[in-house]
C-alpha positions in Angstrom: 0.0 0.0 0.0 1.6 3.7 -0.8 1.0 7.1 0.8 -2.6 7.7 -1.6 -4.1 5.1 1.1 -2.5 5.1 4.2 -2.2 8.9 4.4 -4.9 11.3 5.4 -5.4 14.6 4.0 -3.4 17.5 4.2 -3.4 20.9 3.3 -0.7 23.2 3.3 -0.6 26.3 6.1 2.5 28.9 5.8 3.8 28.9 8.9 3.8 31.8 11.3 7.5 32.9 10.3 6.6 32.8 6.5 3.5 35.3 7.5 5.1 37.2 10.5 7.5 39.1 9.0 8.2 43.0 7.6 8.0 44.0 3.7 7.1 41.3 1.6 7.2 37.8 1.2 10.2 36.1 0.1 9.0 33.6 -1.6 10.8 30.4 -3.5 9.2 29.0 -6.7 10.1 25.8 -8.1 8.4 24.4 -11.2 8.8 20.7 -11.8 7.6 18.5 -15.1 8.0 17.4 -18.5 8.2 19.5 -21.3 4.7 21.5 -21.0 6.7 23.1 -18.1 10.0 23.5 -19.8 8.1 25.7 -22.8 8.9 23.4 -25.5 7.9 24.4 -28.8 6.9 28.1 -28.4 8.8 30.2 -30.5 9.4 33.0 -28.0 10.9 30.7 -25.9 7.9 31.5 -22.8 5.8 28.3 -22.3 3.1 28.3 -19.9 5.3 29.3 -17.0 7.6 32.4 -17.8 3.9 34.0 -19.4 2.3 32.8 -15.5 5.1 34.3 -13.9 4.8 37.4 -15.6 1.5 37.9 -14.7 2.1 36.9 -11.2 3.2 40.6 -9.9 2.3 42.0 -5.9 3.5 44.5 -4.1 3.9 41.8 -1.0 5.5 39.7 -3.1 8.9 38.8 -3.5 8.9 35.9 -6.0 12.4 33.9 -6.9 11.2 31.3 -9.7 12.7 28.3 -10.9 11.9 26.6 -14.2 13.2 23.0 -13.4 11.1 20.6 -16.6 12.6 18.6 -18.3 11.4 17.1 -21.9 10.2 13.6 -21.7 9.6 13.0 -18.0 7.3 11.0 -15.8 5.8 10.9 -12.3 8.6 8.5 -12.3 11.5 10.7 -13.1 10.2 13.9 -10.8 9.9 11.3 -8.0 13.4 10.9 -8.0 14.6 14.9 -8.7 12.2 17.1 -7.5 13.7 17.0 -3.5 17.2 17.0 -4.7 17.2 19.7 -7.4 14.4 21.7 -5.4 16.0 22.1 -2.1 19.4 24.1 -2.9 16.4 26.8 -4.2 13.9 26.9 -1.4 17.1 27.2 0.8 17.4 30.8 1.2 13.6 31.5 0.9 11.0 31.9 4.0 7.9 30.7 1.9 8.7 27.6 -0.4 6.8 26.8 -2.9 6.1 23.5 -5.7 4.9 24.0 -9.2 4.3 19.8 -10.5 3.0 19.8 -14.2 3.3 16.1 -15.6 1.3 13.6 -17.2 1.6 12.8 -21.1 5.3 11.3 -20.0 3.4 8.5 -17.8 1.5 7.1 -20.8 5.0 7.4 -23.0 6.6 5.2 -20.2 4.1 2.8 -20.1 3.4 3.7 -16.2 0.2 2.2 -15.2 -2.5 4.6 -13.5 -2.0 3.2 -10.2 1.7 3.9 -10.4 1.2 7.3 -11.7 -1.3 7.9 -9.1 0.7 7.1 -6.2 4.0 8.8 -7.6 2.0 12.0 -7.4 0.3 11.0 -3.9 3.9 10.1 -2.9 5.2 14.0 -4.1 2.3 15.6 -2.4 2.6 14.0 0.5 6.3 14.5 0.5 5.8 18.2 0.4 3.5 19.2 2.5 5.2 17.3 5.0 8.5 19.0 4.4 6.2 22.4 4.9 6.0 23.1 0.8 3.1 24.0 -0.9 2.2 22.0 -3.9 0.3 23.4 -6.8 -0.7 20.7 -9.7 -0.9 21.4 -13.3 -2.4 18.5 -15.6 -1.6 17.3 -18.9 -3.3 19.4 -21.8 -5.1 16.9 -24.3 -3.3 15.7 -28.2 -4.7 14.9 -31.7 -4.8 11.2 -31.0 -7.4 10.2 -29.7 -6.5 6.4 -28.5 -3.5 8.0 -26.6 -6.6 10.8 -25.1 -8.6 8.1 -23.9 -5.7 6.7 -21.6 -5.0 10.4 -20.9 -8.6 11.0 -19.4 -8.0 7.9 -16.9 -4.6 9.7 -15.9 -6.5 12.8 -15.5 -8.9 12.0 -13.2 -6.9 10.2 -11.4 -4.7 13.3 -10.8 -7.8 15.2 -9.8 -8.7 13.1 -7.3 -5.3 12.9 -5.6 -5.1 16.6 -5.2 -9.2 16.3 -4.0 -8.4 14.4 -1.6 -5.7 16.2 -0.3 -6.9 20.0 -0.7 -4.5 20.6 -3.3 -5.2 22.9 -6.5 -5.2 21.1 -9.6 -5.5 22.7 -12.8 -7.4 20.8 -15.5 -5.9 21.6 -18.7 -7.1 18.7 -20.6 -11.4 18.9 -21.0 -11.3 22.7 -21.3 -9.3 22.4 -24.5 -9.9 18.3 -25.7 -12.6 20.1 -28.2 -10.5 23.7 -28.4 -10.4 25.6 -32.0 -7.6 27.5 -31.3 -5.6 24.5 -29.5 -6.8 21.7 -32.1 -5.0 24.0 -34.9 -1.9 24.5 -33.1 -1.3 21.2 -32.5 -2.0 20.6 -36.4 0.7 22.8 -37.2 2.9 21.7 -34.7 5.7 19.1 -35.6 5.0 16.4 -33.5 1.5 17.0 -33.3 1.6 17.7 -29.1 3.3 20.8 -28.0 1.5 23.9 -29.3 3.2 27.3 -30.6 2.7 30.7 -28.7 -0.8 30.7 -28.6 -1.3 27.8 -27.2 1.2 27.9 -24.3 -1.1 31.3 -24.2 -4.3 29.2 -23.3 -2.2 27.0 -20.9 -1.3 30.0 -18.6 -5.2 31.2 -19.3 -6.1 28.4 -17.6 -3.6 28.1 -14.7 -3.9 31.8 -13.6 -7.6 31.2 -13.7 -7.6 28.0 -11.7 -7.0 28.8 -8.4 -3.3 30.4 -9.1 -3.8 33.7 -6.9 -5.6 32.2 -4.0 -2.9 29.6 -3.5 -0.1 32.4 -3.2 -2.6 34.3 -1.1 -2.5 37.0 -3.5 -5.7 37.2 -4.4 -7.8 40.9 -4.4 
């Protein structure tokens, strides 16, 4: 049995020192995932995150962000990384914060939903335990729709691991499975998965309206 069923829920609660404190909040933020999060394919070189980050401006916050994906990885792979490439950033920082966006790498792998559920459960749980707040960004939909169908199942499962645990997740795959503007990007697209500008463009549409400014307590 892993963490997903032995573990009860937890949600994440700064901790007085991360509140109680003058000017304003120093505040670490790592992104871990797959190539979604590393911005792979856009033309200006942005993704989903650096256009996210952009947006994400306060004057009580002090935001140090780190883009940590990596092309072609799996629940598996951050499993292994995220602790050990995260820490040396939240180091130095007073509010420490984690940015997971994975999921199309799991199917490539041939991970099965269970595994890929309770390598998320295992991160989450991980996390918040460590005093980090997780934030979780699902896998936008492709053209095929055999690999969709096993993308759904992962999908859901997601959801309900971050239900369960009062943890944001960002659906990013029915809002666009039937999307003009994301449909044609992909068709244009090389491979026929990462989108150009515009879609990376709906991508951070979707996480800065899914909860992204109440989980940095930001939000008017």
């Amino acid at each position: 049995m892993g963490s997903d069923d032995q573990q009860p829920p937890m949600e994440f609660i700064a901790s007085a020192e991360a509140l109680a404190m003058d000017g304003p909040r120093d505040v670490g933020l790592v992104f871990v995932g797959d190539s979604f999060v590393a911005g792979y394919g856009d033309p200006k070189a942005l993704g989903w995150v650096s256009r996210v980050v952009a947006r994400t401006t306060h004057p009580d916050l002090d935001l140090t962000p780190y883009n940590l994906g990596v092309r072609g990885q799996s629940s598996a792979d951050l499993l292994t990384r995220w602790r050990a490439e995260g820490l040396p950033r939240w180091a130095e920082r007073r509010e420490r914060r984690l940015v997971i966006g994975v999921g199309q790498g799991d199917l490539d792998q041939d991970l099965t939903i269970a595994r890929a559920r309770l390598n998320m459960a295992n991160m989450l749980d991980d996390a918040t335990a460590r005093g980090i707040s997780p934030f979780v960004v699902g896998p936008p939909p492709t053209l095929d729709q055999e690999f969709n169908s096993r993308l759904e199942s992962l999908v859901e499962a997601q959801s309900d691991v971050c239900a369960r645990r009062s943890i944001p997740y960002v659906d990013c795959y029915y809002p666009l499975l039937e999307h003009d503007q994301w449909l044609s990007e992909l068709s244009a697209a090389t491979d026929q998965r990462h989108p150009g500008q515009a879609g990376y463009g709906l991508l951070a549409w979707l996480v800065l309206h899914g909860g992204w400014e109440h989980w940095l307590a930001i939000a008017p």
